[in-house]
C-alpha positions in Angstrom: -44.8 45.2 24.1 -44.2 44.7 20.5 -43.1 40.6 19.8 -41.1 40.8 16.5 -39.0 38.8 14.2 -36.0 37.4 16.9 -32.4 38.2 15.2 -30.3 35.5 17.0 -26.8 37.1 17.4 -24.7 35.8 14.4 -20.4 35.2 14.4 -18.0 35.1 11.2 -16.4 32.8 13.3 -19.5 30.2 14.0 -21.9 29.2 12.1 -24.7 28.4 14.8 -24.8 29.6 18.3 -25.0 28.3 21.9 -25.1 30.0 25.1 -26.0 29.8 28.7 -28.0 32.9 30.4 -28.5 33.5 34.2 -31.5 36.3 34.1 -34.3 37.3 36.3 -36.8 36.1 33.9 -37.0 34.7 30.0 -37.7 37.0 27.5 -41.3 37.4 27.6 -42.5 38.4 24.5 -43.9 36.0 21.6 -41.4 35.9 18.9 -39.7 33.5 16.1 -37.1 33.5 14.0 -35.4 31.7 11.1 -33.7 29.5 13.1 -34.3 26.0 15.3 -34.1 26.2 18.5 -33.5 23.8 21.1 -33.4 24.6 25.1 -32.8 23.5 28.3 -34.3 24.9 31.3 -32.2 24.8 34.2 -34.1 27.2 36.5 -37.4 28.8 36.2 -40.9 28.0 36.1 -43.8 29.5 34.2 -46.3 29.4 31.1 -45.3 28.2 27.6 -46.3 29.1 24.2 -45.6 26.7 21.6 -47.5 26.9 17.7 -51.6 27.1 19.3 -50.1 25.2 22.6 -49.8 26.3 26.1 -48.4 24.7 29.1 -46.3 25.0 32.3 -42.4 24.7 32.4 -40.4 23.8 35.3 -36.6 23.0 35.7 -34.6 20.3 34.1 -37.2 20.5 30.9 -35.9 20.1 27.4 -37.5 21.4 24.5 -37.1 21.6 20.7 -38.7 24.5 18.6 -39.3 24.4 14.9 -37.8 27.5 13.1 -40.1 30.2 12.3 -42.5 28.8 15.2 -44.2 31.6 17.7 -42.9 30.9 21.2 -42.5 32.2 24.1 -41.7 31.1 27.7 -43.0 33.1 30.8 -41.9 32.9 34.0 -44.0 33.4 37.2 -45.0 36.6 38.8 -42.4 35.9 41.4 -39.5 36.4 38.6 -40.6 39.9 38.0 -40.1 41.0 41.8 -36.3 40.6 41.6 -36.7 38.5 44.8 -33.2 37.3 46.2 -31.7 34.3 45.1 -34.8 33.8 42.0 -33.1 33.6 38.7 -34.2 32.2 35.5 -31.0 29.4 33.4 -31.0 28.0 30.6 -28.9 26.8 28.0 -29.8 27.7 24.6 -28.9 25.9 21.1 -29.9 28.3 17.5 -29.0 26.8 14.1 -30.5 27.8 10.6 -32.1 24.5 9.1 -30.3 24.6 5.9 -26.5 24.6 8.0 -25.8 21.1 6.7 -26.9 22.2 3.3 -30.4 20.5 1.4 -28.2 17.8 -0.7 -26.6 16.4 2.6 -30.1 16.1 4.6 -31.3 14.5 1.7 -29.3 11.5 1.7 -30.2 8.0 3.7 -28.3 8.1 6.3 -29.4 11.7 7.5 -33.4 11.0 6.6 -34.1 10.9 10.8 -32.5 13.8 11.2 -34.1 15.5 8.3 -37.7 13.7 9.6 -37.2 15.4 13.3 -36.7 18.8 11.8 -40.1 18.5 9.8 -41.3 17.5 13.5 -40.3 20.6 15.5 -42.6 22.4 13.5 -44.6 21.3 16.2 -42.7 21.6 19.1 -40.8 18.5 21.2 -40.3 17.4 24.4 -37.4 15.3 25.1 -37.5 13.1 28.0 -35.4 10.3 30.1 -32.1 9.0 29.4 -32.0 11.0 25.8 -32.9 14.3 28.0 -30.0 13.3 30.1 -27.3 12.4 26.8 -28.4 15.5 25.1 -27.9 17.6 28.0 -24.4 16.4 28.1 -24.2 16.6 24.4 -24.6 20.4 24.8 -22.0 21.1 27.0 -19.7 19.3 25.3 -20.8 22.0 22.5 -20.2 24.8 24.5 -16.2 24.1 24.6 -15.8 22.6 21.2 -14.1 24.5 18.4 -14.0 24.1 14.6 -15.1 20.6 12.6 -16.1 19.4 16.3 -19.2 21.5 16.7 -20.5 20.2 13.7 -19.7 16.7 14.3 -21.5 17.3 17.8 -24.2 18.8 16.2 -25.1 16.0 14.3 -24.7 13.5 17.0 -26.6 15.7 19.5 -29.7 15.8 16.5 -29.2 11.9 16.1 -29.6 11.0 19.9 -33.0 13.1 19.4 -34.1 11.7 16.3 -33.6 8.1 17.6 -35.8 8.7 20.5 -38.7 6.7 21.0 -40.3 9.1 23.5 -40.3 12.0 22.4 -43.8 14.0 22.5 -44.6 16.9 20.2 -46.5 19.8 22.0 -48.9 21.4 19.4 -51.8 20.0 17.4 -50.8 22.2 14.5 -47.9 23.7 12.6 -47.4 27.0 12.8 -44.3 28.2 11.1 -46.3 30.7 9.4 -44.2 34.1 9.7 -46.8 36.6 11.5 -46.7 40.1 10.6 -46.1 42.7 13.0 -49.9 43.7 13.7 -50.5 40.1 14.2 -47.3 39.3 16.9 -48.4 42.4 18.7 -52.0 41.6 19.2 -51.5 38.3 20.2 -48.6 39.1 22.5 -51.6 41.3 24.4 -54.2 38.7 24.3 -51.7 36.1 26.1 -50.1 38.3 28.4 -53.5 39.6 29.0 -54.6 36.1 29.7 -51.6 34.9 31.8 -52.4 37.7 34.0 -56.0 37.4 34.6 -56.6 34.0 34.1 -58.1 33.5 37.7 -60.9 35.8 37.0 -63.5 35.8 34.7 -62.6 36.8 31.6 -65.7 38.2 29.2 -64.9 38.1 25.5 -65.8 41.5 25.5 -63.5 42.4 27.9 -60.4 40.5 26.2 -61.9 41.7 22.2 -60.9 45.4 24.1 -57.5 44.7 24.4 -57.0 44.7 20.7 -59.9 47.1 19.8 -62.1 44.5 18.3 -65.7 43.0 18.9 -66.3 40.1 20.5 -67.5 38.8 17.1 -64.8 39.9 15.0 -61.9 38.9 18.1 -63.6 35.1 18.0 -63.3 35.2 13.7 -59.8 36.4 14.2 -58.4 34.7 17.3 -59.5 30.9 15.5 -57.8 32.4 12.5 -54.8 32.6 14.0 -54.8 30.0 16.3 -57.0 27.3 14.6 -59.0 27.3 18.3 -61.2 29.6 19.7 -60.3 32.0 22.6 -62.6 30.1 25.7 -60.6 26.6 24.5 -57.0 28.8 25.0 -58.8 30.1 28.2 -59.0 26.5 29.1 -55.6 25.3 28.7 -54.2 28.2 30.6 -56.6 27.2 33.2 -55.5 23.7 33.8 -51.7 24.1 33.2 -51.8 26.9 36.0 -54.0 23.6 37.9 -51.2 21.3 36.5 -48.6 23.4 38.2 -50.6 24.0 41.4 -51.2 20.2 41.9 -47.5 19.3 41.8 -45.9 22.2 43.4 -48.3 23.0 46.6 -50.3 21.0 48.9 -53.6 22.5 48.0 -56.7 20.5 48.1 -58.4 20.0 44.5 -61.0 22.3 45.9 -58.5 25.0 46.5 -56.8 24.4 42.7 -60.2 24.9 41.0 -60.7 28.2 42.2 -57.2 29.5 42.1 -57.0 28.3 38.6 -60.1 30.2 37.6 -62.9 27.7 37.6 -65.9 28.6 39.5 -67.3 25.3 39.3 -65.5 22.0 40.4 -67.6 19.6 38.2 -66.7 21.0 35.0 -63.5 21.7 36.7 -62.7 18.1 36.6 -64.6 17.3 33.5 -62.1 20.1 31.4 -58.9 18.7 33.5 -59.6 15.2 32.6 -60.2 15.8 28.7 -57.1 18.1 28.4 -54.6 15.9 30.4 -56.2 13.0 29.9 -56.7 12.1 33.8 -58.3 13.0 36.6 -56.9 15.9 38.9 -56.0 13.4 42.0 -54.6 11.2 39.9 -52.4 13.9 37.7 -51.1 14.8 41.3 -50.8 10.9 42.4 -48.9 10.3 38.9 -46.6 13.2 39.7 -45.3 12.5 42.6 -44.7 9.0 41.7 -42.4 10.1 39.2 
């Protein structure tokens, strides 16, 4: 499974694109391409890969994505069983950064907009009420025709960039364009990961994968990722908690060791310095919500 450069389907008669797909699962592979992309999940849950970040995705989640920035979004093992009634939605906006044109992002008036395009270089989340407006905002997209897309367009970026909550989702930008050889080991070393996360996980055994040794995997993994491979172990580790603790009823105990750890102290030690809480209360905060 090859991850490549992502050729969004281009019109004479549009000059960005929007689209709504009902599928069994996301498209799996890591991949980028030229242009921004910003999507709404309306079904699905699974694993995220965002620049060096990974986390769980569930429904009703809205995200923006830098262009050129790897990504992927993997749904569950369930969504690969073609159970009945499981479906993966989403609604799907793809525009080339330079549509307005460099002179007319450049003036006053448009400097948020220009500001939150620099920003999804590192990914966003979009929350609350302006979840909710944009949401509607790209519907209304979906029927409009000529001057009017663009017009939404801009409004739909301005509701963003005027956000106060919004959260970006990596540490680092990576709109670096990967070559082939890179995209396809990486693609095995996460899917690899996703897969076996709940087991132990030797650097020898995931330097195979790619035909490397554990010394020259570690040098090249942090090159890539600016982290090394036991710290991307980790956050697969507690998103897979993350989504165990909100969607099940299983004790913290229990999480641990279906999330991989084999000890619950540094269990909760790692939990707390990635989410920045506890376990019970991640769980506690969640279901407050």
């Amino acid at each position: 499974m090859n991850p490549q450069l992502f050729k969004i389907s281009a019109s004479a008669e549009y000059s960005f694109s929007i689209k709504h797909d009902v599928v069994s699962y996301f498209y799996n592979q890591l991949h980028y391409h030229p242009e921004v992309e910003l999507v709404y999940i309306i079904r699905g849950t699974g694993s995220r890969f965002i620049g060096d970040s990974v986390n769980s995705f569930t429904a009703d989640e809205l995200v923006l994505i830098g262009s050129n920035v790897p990504h992927l979004f993997r749904n569950d093992d369930d969504y690969y069983n073609d159970l009945p009634g499981l479906k993966a939605e989403s609604v799907t906006l793809h525009f080339l950064p330079e549509i307005f044109g460099a002179a007319f992002l450049n003036i006053p008036e448009n400097k948020p907009i220009s500001e939150l395009l620099e920003k999804a270089q590192y990914g966003i989340t979009i929350h609350g009420h302006t979840k909710e407006k944009v949401r509607q905002q790209m519907e209304q997209l979906g029927f409009a025709e000529k001057s009017e897309r663009i017009i939404l367009l801009l409004q739909l970026l301005n509701t963003i960039a005027a956000a106060p909550d919004n959260q970006t989702i990596a540490h680092f930008s990576r709109n670096r364009v990967l070559n082939k050889s890179d995209e396809s080991r990486l693609n095995r070393i996460y899917q690899y990961t996703l897969n076996n996360y709940n087991h132990e996980i030797t650097l020898k055994e995931i330097a195979s994968i790619v035909y490397m040794v554990p010394h020259s995997f570690c040098r090249y993994f942090r090159q890539r990722t600016k982290k090394r491979y036991s710290q991307f172990l980790l956050e697969v580790r507690v998103s897979q908690a993350c989504k165990l603790l909100s969607e099940t009823d299983y004790s913290v105990a229990v999480v641990c060791y279906e999330s991989g750890f084999k000890n619950f102290s540094n269990f909760n030690r790692h939990f707390k310095a990635i989410i920045g809480k506890s376990p019970l209360e991640y769980r506690k905060s969640y279901r407050s919500l």
